[in-house]
LUMKE-593879 format. One line per 8 residues: their letters; for each residue z negated, y negated, x of C-alpha. Coordinates in steps of 0.5 Angstrom, whole numbers, plus 500, padded with zeros to 3 digits. Layout:
! residues N
a> Z,Y,X  ...
***
This chain:
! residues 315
xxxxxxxx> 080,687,132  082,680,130  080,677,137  082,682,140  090,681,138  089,673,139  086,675,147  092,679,148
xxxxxxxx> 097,674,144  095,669,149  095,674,155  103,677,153  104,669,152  102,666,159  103,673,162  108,672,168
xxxxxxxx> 110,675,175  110,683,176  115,687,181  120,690,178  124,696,181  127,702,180  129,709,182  134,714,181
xxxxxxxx> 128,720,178  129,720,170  124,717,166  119,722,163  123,726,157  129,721,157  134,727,157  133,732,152
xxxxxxxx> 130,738,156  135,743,154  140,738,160  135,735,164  135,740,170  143,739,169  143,732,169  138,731,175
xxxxxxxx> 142,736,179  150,735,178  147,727,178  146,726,186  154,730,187  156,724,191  153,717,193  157,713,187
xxxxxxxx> 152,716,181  145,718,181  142,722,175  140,715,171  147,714,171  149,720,169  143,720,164  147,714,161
xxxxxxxx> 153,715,161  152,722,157  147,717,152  153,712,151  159,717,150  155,722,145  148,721,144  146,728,147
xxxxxxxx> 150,731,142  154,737,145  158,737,138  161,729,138  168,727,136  172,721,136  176,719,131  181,719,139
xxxxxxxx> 179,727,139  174,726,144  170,732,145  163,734,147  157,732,151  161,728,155  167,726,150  173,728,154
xxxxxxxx> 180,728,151  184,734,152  189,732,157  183,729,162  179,735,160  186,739,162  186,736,169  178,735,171
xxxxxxxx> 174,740,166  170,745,170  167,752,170  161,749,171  155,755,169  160,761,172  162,764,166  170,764,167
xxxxxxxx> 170,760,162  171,752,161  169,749,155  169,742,154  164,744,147  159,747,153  154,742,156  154,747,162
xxxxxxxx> 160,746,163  161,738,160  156,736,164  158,739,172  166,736,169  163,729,168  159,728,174  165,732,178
xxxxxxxx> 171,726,174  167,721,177  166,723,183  174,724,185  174,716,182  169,714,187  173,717,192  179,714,189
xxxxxxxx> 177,707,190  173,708,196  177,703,200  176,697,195  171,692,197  164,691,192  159,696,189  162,703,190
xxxxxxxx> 158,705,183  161,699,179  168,701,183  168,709,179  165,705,173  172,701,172  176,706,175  173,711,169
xxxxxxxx> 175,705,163  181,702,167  183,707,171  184,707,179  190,704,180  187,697,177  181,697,181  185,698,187
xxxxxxxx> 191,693,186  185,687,182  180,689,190  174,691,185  173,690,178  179,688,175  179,682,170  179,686,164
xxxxxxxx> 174,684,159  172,691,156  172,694,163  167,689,165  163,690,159  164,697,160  160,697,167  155,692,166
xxxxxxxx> 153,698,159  153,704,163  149,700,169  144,696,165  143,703,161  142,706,167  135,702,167  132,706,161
xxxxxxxx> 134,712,164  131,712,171  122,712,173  121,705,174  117,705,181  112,698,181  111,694,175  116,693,170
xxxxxxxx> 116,685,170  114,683,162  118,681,156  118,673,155  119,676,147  113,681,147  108,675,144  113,673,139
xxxxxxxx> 114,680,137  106,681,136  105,675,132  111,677,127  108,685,126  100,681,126  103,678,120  105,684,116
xxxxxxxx> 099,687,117  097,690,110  103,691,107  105,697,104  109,703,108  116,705,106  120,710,108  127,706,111
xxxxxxxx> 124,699,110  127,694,113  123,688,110  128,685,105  126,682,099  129,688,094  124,692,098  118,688,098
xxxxxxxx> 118,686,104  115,693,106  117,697,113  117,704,116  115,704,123  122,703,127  124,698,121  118,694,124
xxxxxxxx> 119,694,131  126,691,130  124,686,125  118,684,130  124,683,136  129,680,131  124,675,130  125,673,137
xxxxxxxx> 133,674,139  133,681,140  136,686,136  135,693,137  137,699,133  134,702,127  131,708,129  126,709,134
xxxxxxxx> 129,715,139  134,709,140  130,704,140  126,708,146  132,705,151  132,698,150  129,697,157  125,701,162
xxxxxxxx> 118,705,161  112,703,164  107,708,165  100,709,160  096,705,164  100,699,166  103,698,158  103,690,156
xxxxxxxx> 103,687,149  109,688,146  111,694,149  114,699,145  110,706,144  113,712,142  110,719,138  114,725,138
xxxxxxxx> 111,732,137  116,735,143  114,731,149  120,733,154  126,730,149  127,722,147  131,724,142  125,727,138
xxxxxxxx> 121,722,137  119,720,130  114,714,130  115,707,134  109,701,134  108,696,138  101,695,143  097,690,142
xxxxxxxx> 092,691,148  085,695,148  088,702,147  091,700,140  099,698,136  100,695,130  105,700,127  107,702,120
xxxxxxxx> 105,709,120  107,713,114  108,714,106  101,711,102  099,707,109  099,700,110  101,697,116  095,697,121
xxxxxxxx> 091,698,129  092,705,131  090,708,137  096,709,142  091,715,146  094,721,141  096,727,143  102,726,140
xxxxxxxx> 103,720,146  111,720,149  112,714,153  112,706,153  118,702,153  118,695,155  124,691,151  129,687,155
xxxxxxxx> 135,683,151  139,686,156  137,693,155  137,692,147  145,689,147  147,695,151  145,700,147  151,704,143
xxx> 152,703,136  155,711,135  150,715,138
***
């Protein structure tokens, strides 16, 4: 096993190239299957949005939680505020009714609001999707008088989230260009092989350097600049999703019990080539190899350290 992980340490370290890409499909299990139909459907409502858009938009705002509130009284899926939900909330199911705390209505809304954005600054130059994204932060007016993305440093920050999110949420078509971080993270987790489990480990000194299996996973990236949240269903968007067979060392491999639902993953390890991770499996385990073939398999996440800083911190 050992040579194993030293093969494909060398591999991850000198690995290089690969033709990345996307789509607008939704990466497997990413939105809850509860609002997938919904997001894939009301996603492709006009050419400004698509269903990873959508999908990302609905992940920074609430993390998928119909129930969200803000300290702005923002409410619901899609955290609209009152007044807005006034003028844009729709009757999305046809029930007679429109409830801001109802995804299937919530949902509709949001794509339908930034569809009307779109068409409000249709006319101004640039990307169209970048365009409606500043609209929603800044409002129309701003993207209309500064001719694109106004010069607001929280606009800006506000459409690079969404749209670099909006890779986690999509298929990837092709192969996902590999992680240049991906064999540091392994030498790191390599080097905590035998250390006793512990739930809520992050590894500091008054926990005797023990980990739980997300706790590991951000450690490793940690080592090599990235920080990542501290849980695993979080941790599954940080970056696009290879498919089985074409995982790469360092790529992050998830373990849920409900296989359409991202939010319910509950085990996280790191793939170190050959079929096996290394990962912190559970109470009274040391940390180990384990095989990635398991029935429990959800999907793969090929860590980016863009995909990493836009994730929320709120969800």
């Amino acid at each position: 096993m050992m040579l194993l992980v030293v093969g494909v340490y060398v591999i991850a370290g000198n690995v290089a190239g690969g033709v990345g890409g996307g789509t607008k499909a939704l990466a497997k299990g990413s939105v809850p299957a509860a609002y997938q139909t919904l997001v894939q459907k009301w996603g492709n409502l006009c050419p400004a949005i698509n269903p990873a858009l959508l999908a990302a938009q609905l992940y920074q705002e609430s993390g998928f939680n119909p129930t969200a509130k803000s300290p702005a009284q923002a409410q619901g899926i899609a955290q609209f505020i009152p007044g807005t939900w006034a003028t844009h909330g729709i009757d999305g199911d046809g029930d007679g009714d429109r409830d801001v705390w109802d995804p299937q209505d919530a949902i509709p809304s949001a794509a339908t609001y930034d569809c009307e954005l779109a068409s409000y600054v249709k006319d101004v130059p640039g990307n169209a999707t970048h365009n409606m994204l500043a609209a929603y932060n800044a409002g129309a007016y701003a993207v209309i008088r500064y001719g694109g993305v106004p010069p607001y440093k929280e606009t800006q920050n506000y459409v690079q989230i969404i749209t670099t999110l909006e890779e986690s949420f999509a298929a990837p078509v092709g192969r996902v260009d590999p992680s240049e971080q991906a064999a540091g993270a392994i030498h790191y987790a390599q080097q905590k092989l035998g250390t006793l489990y512990l739930w809520g480990g992050n590894g500091t000194a008054d926990q005797g350097g023990r980990f739980d299996c997300s706790g590991l996973t951000k450690a490793a990236y940690e080592s090599v600049g990235i920080t990542l949240p501290r849980v695993a269903n979080d941790q599954y968007n940080a970056g696009p999703h290879p498919s089985r067979d074409e995982l790469l060392p360092g790529d992050l491999v998830f373990f849920s019990d409900d296989l359409t639902n991202s939010r319910a993953i509950r085990h996280v390890g790191i793939y170190v080539g050959g079929g096996y991770m290394i990962d912190a499996p559970r109470p009274g385990a040391v940390i180990r190899f384990d095989p990635v073939d398991t029935p429990d398999y959800f999907g793969a996440t090929r860590v980016t350290e863009d995909g990493a800083k836009a994730l929320p911190t709120n969800v």
